[in-house]
C-alpha positions in Angstrom: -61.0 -68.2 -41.9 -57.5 -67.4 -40.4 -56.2 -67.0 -37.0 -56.3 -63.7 -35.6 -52.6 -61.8 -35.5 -51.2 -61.1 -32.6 -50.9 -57.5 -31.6 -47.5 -56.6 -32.0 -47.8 -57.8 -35.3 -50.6 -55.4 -36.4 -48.5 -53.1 -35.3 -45.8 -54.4 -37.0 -47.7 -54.1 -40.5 -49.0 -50.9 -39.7 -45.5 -49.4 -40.3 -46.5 -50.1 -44.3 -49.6 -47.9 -44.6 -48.2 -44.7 -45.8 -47.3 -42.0 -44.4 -47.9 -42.8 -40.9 -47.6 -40.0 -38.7 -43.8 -40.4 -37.1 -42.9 -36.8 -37.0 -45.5 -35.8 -35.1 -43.9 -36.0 -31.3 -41.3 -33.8 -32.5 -43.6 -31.4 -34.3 -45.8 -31.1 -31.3 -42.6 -30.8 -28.6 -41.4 -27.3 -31.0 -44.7 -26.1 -31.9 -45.4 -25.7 -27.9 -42.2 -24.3 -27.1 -42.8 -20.6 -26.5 -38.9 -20.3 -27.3 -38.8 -22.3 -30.7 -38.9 -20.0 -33.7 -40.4 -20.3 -37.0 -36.5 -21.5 -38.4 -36.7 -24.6 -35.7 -40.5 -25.2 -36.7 -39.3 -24.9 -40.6 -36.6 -27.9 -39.5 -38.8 -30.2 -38.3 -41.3 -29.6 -41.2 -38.7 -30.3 -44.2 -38.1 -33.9 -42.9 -41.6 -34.7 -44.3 -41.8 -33.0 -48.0 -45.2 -33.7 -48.1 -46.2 -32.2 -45.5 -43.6 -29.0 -46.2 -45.3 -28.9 -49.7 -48.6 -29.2 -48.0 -48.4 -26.3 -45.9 -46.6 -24.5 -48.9 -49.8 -24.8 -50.9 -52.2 -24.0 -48.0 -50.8 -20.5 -47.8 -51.1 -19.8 -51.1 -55.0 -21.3 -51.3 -57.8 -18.3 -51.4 -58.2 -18.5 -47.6 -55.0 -17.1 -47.2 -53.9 -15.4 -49.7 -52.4 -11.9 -49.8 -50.6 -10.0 -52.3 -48.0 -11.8 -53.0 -47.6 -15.5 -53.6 -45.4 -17.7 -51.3 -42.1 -19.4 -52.6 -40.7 -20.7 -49.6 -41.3 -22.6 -46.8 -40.3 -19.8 -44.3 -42.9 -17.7 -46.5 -45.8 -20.0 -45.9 -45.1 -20.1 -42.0 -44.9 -16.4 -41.6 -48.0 -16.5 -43.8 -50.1 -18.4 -41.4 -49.1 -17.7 -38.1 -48.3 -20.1 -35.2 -52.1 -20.7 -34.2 -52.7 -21.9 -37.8 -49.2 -23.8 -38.6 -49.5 -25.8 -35.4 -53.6 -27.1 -36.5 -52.9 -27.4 -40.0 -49.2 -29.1 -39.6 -50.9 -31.8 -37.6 -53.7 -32.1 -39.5 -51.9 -32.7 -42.3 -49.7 -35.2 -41.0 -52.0 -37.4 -39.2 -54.7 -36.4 -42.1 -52.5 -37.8 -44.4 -52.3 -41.5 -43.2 -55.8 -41.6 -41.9 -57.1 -41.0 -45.1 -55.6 -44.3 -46.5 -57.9 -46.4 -48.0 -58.3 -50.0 -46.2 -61.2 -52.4 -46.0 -63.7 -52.8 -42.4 -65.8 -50.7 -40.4 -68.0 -49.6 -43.4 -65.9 -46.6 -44.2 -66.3 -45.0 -48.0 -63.1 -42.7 -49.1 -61.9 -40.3 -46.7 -64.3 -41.3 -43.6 -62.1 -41.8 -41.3 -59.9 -38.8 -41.9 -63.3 -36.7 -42.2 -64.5 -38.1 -38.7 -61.1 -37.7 -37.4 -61.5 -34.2 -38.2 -64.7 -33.5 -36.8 -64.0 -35.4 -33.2 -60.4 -33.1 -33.4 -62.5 -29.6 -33.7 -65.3 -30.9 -31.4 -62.7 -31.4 -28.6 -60.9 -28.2 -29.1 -64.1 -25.9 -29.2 -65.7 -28.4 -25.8 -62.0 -27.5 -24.6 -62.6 -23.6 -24.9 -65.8 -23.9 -23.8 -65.4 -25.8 -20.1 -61.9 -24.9 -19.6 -60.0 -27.8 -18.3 -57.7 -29.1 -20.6 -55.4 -27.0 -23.3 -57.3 -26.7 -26.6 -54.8 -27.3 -29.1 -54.1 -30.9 -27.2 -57.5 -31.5 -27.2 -57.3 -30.7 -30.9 -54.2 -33.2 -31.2 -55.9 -36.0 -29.3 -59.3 -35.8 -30.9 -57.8 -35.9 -34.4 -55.6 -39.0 -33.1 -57.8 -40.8 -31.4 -58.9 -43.5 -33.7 -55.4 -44.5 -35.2 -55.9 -48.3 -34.0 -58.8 -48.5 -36.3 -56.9 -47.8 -39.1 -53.8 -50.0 -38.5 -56.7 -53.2 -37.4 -58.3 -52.6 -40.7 -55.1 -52.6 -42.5 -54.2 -55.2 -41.1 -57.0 -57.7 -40.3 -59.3 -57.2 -42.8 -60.0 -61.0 -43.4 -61.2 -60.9 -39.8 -64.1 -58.1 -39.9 -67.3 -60.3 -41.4 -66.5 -62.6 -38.0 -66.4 -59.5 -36.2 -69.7 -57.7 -37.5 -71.6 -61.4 -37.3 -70.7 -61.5 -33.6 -71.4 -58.0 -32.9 -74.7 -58.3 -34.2 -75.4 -62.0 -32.8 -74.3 -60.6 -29.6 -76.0 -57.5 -29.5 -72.1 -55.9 -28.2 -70.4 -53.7 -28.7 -68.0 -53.3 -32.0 -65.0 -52.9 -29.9 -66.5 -56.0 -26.9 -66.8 -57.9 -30.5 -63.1 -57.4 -31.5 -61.8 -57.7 -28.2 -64.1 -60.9 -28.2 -62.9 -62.2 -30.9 -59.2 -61.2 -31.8 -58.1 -60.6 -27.6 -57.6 -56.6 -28.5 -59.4 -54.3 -29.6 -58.5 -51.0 -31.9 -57.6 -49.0 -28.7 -54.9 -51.6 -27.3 -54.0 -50.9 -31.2 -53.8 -47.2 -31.2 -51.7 -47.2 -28.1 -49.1 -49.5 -28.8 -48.8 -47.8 -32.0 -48.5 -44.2 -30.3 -46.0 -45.9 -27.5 -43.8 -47.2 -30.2 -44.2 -44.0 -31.9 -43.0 -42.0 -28.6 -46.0 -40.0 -28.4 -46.5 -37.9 -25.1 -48.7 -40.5 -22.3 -51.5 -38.1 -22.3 -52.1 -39.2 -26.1 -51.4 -42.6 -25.2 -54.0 -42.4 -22.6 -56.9 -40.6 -24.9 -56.4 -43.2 -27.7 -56.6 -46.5 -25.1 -59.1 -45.2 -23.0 -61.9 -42.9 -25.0 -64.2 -45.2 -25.0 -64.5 -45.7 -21.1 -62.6 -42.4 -19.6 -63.5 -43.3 -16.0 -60.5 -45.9 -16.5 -57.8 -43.5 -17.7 -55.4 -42.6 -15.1 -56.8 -39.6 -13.0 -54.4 -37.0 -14.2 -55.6 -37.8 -17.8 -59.4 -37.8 -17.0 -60.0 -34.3 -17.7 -58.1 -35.1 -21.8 -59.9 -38.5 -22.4 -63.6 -37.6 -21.1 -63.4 -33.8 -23.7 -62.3 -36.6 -26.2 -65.2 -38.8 -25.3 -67.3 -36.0 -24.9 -66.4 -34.8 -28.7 -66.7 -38.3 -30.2 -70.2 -38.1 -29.2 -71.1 -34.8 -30.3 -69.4 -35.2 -33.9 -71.1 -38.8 -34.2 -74.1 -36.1 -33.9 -73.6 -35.2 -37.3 -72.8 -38.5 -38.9 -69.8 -37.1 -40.7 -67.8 -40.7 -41.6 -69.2 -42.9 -39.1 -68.3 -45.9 -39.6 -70.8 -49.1 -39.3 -69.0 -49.7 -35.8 -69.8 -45.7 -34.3 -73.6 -45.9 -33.4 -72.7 -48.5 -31.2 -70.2 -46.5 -29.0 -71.8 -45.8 -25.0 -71.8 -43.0 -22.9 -69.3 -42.9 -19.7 -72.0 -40.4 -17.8 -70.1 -40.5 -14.9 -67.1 -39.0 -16.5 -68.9 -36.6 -18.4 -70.6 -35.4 -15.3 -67.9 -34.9 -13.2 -65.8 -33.4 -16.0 -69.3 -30.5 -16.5 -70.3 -31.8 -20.2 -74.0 -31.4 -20.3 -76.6 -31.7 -22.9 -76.6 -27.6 -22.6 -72.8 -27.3 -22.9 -73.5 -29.6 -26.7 -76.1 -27.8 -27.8 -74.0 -24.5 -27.2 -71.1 -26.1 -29.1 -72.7 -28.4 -31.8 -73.0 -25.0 -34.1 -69.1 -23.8 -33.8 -67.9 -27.7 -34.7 -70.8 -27.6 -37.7 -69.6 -24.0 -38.9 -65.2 -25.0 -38.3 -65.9 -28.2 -40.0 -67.5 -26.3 -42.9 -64.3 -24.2 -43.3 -61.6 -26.7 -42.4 -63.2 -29.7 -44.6 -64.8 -27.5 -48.0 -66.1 -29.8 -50.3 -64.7 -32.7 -48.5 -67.3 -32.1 -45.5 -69.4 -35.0 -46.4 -68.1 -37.5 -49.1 -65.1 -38.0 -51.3 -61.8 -38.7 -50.2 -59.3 -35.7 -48.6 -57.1 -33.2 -49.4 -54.0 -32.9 -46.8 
């Protein structure tokens, strides 16, 4: 058994996975500013050829075809539209290194991304639905929110069987049981990760504090519980949970003062189901993804 790493350097390794999700600040910053055009969106999509190529090959896929094929770049993004650019550009991108294959929590090829996915629509439809927080955000922050768990399994895989024995001895918590045992957990993870990455503090605040919302700062409440909020109703559906998901608790106070109520899921459950469907394919419910 080794010694647990300290959490800078976690971090630290992290920067090897591939294609970690670096250009995203600067994707979000022109994709929500009314006067960037699609030349300064084009820009900031180039630096990342994958992604570029990516979003070439989505607009010429059967969902959006049209009578002509793309060639360029500028093509695609006329193509798709801003709505459509902005969810698939940062789906991609974070997509992309979620769906890295690393040992811990259970996961089979592409669960992570695929639960990812599913929190990320969940939050923008609960979004819509109550009214409080910008959807595409709620999007961005549901499809980010478990980044730590990605760069702890990466990264500390040698220390997972200590961490499931405790958990289970314990009867805790998966995240009490890292916490426990290493002195972080995947959320002080995410976040350093995101601050290093310059991502906006409303991010920083979903992907620290999801799992308890009533301890986010009070201007981020409303953000954090719709994330919450969606990591419950996508866990709903099982799409790849991990062994550590079923053991995630309910802030109720949060969710009650935010207006989530067994109604408001059972309203929404359906639309996540039916965008999941159309944004996943084949991919809804095994096999690794496509981004």
């Amino acid at each position: 058994m080794s010694a647990p790493l300290p959490l800078q350097m976690v971090c630290e390794m992290a920067r090897n996975i591939p294609c970690s999700p670096t250009i995203l600040p600067s994707l979000m910053k022109v994709l929500n500013n009314p006067d960037a055009g699609m030349a300064d969106i084009e820009k900031i999509i180039n630096r990342d050829p994958g992604l570029a190529s990516s979003t070439l090959s989505l607009a010429n896929s059967a969902f959006f075809i049209g009578t002509m094929k793309c060639e360029t770049l500028q093509d695609a993004l006329t193509r798709l539209g801003r709505k459509e650019v902005y969810r698939f550009t940062i789906s991609s991108a974070a997509g992309r290194w979620l769906n890295q294959e690393v040992a811990g929590y259970g996961w089979q090829p592409g669960d992570l991304s695929r639960h990812s996915v599913c929190v990320g629509l969940a939050s923008e439809i609960l979004a819509k639905r109550i009214g409080k927080v910008d959807p595409q955000l709620a999007f961005t922050a549901g499809l980010l929110h478990d980044v730590g768990k990605l760069a702890l399994a990466y990264s500390c895989a040698e220390q997972f069987e200590d961490i499931r024995k405790l958990q289970a001895s314990e009867g805790i918590s998966w995240r009490q049981a890292e916490k426990d045992y290493l002195g972080y957990d995947h959320t002080d993870v995410g976040g350093t990760l995101l601050m290093n990455w310059s991502y906006p503090t409303s991010l920083v605040e979903v992907v620290v504090y999801y799992p308890r919302p009533s301890a986010a700062a009070v201007e981020h409440q409303p953000l954090v519980t719709n994330v919450h909020a969606a990591k419950h109703m996508a866990l709903a559906f099982g799409l790849g949970v991990g062994e550590e998901g079923f053991t995630t608790e309910l802030d109720e106070p949060a969710l009650k003062a935010y207006g989530f109520t067994p109604e408001v899921a059972e309203e929404c459950l359906p639309l996540v189901l039916e965008q999941a469907e159309k944004m996943l394919g084949a991919g809804l419910t095994v096999g690794k993804m496509k981004f």
